[in-house]
C-alpha positions in Angstrom: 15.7 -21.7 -38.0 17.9 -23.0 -35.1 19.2 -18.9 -34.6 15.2 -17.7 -34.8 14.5 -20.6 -32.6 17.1 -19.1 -29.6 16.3 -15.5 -30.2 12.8 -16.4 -29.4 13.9 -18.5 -26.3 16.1 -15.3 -24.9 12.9 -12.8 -25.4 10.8 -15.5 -23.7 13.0 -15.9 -20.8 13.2 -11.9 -20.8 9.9 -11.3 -20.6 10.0 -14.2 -18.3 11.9 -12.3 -15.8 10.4 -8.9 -16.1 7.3 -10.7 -15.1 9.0 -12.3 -11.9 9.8 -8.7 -11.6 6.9 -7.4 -11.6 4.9 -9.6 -9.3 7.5 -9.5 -6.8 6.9 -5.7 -6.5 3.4 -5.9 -6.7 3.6 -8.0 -3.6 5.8 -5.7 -2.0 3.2 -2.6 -2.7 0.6 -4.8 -1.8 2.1 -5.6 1.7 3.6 -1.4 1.7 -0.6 -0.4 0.6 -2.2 -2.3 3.3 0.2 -0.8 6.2 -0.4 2.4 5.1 -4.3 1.9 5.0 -3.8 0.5 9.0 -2.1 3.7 9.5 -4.7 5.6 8.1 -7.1 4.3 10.1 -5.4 4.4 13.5 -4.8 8.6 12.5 -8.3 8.0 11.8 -9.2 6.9 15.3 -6.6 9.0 17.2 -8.3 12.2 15.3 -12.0 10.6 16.1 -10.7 10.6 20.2 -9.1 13.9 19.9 -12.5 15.7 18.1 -14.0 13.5 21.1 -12.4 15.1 24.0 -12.3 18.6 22.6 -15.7 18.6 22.2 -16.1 17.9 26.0 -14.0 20.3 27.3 -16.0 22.8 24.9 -19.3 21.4 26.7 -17.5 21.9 29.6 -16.4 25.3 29.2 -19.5 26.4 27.9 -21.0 25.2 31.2 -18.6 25.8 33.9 
């Protein structure tokens, strides 16, 4: 019983540390997701200002 007893303990305390494991990295990807989404929306921004002035030069063009 004793033997069944630690056996159990070490699986626990396995499991136990996978879990530490896993929310650690799910932190990390957490933290790694929401810099990528800022990036995504300053390319966002840069590509809104870009379509921006292209489109007045166009006008310009056009006109001139």
């Amino acid at each position: 019983m004793v033997n069944e007893l630690d056996a159990l303990h070490d699986k626990l305390q396995a499991i136990h540390a996978v879990l530490e494991s896993l929310r650690r990295e799910n932190l990390q990807l957490r933290t790694q997701l929401a810099s990528s989404e800022q990036q995504v929306q300053a390319m966002a921004q840069r590509i809104e200002q870009a379509s921006n002035r292209l489109e007045t030069l166009l006008q310009q063009a056009h006109h001139g």
